[in-house]
N, C-alpha and C positions, 0 to 999 in steps of 0.2 A: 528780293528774288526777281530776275526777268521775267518776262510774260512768256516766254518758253519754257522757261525753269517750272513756272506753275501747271503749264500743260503736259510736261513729263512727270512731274509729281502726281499724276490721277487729276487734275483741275477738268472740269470739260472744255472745248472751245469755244464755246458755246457763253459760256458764262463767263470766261476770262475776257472773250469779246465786248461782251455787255460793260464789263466793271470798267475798262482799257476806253473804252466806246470807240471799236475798229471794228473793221467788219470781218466774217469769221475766213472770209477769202485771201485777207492779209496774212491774217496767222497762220496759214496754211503753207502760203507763200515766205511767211519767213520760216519757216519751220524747212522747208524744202532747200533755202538758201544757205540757213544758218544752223539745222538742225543738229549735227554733230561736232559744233565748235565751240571751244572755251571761248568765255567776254574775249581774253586778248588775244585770240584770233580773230573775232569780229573787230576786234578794233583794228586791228593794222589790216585785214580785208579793206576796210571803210578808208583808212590812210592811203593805202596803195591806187584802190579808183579815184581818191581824189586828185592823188599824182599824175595818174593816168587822164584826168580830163585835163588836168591842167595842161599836160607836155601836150594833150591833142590841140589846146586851144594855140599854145605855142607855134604846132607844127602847120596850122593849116592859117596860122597868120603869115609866117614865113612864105605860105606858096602864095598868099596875095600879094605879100610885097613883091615875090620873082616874075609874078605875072604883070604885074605893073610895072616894074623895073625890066621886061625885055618890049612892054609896048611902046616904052617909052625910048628904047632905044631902036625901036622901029619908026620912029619919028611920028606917031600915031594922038600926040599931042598938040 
């Protein structure tokens, strides 16, 4: 069972925090994130941000090579 699964079940957060050793501000926070979603929505959630950093890292490589590729045709080299 997840550690939300135990906190919907009656568990305190208190003491799921302790057994987990998180603190009880996380569980709160995943509770507020993840609270009404099946595992395989939290997983393909978790899949999608990581697509999502990725194409960011992608996209904001792209704007340094255009930045560099127009000073460099400013003859700034």
């Amino acid at each position: 069972m997840c550690i939300l699964g135990e906190i919907g079940s009656g568990r305190s957060v208190a003491e799921t925090a302790r057994q987990y050793g998180v603190a009880e501000a996380t569980i709160y926070r995943w509770r507020e994130k993840f609270g009404g979603m099946e595992v395989s929505e939290v997983r393909r959630l978790r899949e999608l941000e990581a697509e999502n950093a990725r194409l960011r890292r992608i996209v904001a490589q792209q704007a340094m090579d255009l930045d560099a590729l127009k000073e460099l045709l400013r003859g700034k080299w």
